[in-house]
N, C-alpha and C positions, 0 to 999 in steps of 0.2 A: 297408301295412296290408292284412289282409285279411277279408273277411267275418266267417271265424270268430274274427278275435283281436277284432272290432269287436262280436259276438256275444257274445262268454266277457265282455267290460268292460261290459256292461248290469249295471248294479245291481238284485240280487233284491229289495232293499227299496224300489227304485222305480222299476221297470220301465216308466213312463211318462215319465220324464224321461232322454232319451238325454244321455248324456255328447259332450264333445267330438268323440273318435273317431270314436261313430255318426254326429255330424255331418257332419262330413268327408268319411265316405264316403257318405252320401248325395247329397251334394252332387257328389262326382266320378261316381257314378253316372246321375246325375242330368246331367252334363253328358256324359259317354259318352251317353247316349241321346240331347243333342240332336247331338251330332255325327253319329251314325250314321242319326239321320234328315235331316240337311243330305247327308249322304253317299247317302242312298238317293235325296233331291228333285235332285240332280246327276246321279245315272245315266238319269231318268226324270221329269223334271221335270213334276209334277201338276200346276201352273197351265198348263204349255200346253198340257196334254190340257185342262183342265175352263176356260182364260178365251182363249186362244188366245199366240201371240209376244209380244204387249207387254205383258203382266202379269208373261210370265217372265222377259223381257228388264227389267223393273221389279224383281224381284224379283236377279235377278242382278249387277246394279249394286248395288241396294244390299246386299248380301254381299257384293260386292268390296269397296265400303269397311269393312263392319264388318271383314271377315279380314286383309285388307292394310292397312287405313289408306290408301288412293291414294283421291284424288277420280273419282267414277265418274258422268259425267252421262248419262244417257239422253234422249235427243230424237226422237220420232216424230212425224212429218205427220200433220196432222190428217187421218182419211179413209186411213190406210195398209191398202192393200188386204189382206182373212184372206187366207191361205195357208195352203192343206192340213195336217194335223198333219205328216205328211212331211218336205216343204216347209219347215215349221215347224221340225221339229228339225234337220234339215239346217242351217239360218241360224241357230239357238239355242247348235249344239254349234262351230257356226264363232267365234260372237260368244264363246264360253267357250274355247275353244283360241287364241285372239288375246288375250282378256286374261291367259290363263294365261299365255302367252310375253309378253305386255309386263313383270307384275311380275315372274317369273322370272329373264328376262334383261335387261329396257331399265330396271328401278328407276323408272317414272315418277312424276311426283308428279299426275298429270291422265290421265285415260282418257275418253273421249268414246265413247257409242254411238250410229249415228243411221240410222232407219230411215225410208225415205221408199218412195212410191212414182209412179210416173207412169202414164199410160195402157196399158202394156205392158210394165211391169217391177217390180220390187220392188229398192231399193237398199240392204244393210243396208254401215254402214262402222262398221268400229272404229278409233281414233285415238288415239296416245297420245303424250308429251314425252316418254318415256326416251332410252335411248343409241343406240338405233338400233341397224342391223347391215348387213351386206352381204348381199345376198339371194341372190346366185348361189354364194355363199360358203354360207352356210348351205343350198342345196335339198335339196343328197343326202345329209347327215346328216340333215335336220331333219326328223323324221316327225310333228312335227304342224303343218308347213307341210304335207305331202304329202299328208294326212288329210285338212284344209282345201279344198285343190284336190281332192281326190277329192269331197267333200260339196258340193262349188258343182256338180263336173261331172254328178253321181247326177241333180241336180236339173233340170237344161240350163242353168244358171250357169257365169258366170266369175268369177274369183277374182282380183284385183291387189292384188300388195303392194309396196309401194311404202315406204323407210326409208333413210333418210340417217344417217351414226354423226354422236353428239349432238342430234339433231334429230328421234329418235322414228321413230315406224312408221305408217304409214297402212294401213289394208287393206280395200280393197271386194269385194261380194260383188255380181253385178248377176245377177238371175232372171228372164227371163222370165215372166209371170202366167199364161199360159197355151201352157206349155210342151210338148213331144212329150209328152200325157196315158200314151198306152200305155206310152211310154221309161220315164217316171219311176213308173209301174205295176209294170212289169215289172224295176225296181232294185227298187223298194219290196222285189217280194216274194223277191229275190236277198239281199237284206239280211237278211230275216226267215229264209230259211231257212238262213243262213248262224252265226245266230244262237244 
């Protein structure tokens, strides 16, 4: 259906009373728009500019379940040190390219996110029960393993992934809290103007 056939079927004797049609397409309209601003909070996620990580990484879990249906638990340490928006997006787009490959490829029925920190580092880990894979099997195909390891290493993080087939995927991210400042300055703005 479109606009104008949805358009031409308005009744001129009661133009305030939409038929079916105009319902319909309101409604897929209407849900095209929230899509496209789910798809806009994904490229650019506005809770972790305006609340910091763990609102977006809240908000992320739960989108995973509503879109997948997989149980998606979020756990953060009380006290998980802020990290720079940078920082921040770096461990946000990691945590969203590991579950992207969990339901992708592992089908998990459980995804665990958990973010902790201790006096010198920040630990984010994603976890999940799918089917697992072979990781050295996968590295040189897999460009959003590569992505991955490249967003730990921008930040002076490391990146382990860790996956057994049947028994799911583990994957840590471990950052320094106060890492080579100029280093991760100086990606920052190799990023942006790459952009």
């Amino acid at each position: 259906m479109t606009c104008t056939t949805a358009w031409d079927s308005i009744s001129p004797a009661s133009p305030s009373k939409p038929n079916s049609s105009v319902k319909k397409l309101v409604g897929l309209l209407n849900n095209a728009v929230g899509q496209a601003r789910s798809l806009a909070r994904g490229l650019d996620p506005v809770e972790l500019e305006s609340s910091g990580l763990v609102p977006a990484l809240q908000i992320l879990a739960r989108e995973t379940e509503d879109l997948f249906h997989v149980s998606c638990d979020l756990a953060c340490v009380p006290g998980a040190a802020p990290v720079s928006r940078f920082v921040g997006l770096q461990l946000y787009r990691i945590a969203q390219e590991g579950i992207n490959n969990a339901v992708k490829h592992g089908r998990p029925k459980r995804i665990e996110i958990r973010l902790a920190t201790d006096p010198a580092h920040v630990r984010l880990r994603i976890k999940d029960d799918g089917r697992g894979f072979r990781v050295e099997a996968a590295r040189p195909a897999g460009m959003g393993l590569r992505i991955m390891q490249y967003r730990a290493h921008v930040v002076g993080g490391v990146l382990k992934i860790d996956s057994q087939l049947n028994r799911g995927t583990d994957i840590q991210c471990l950052v320094p809290l106060a890492p080579h400042s100029a280093q991760i300055e100086a990606a920052a703005r190799t990023l942006k103007e790459c952009s």
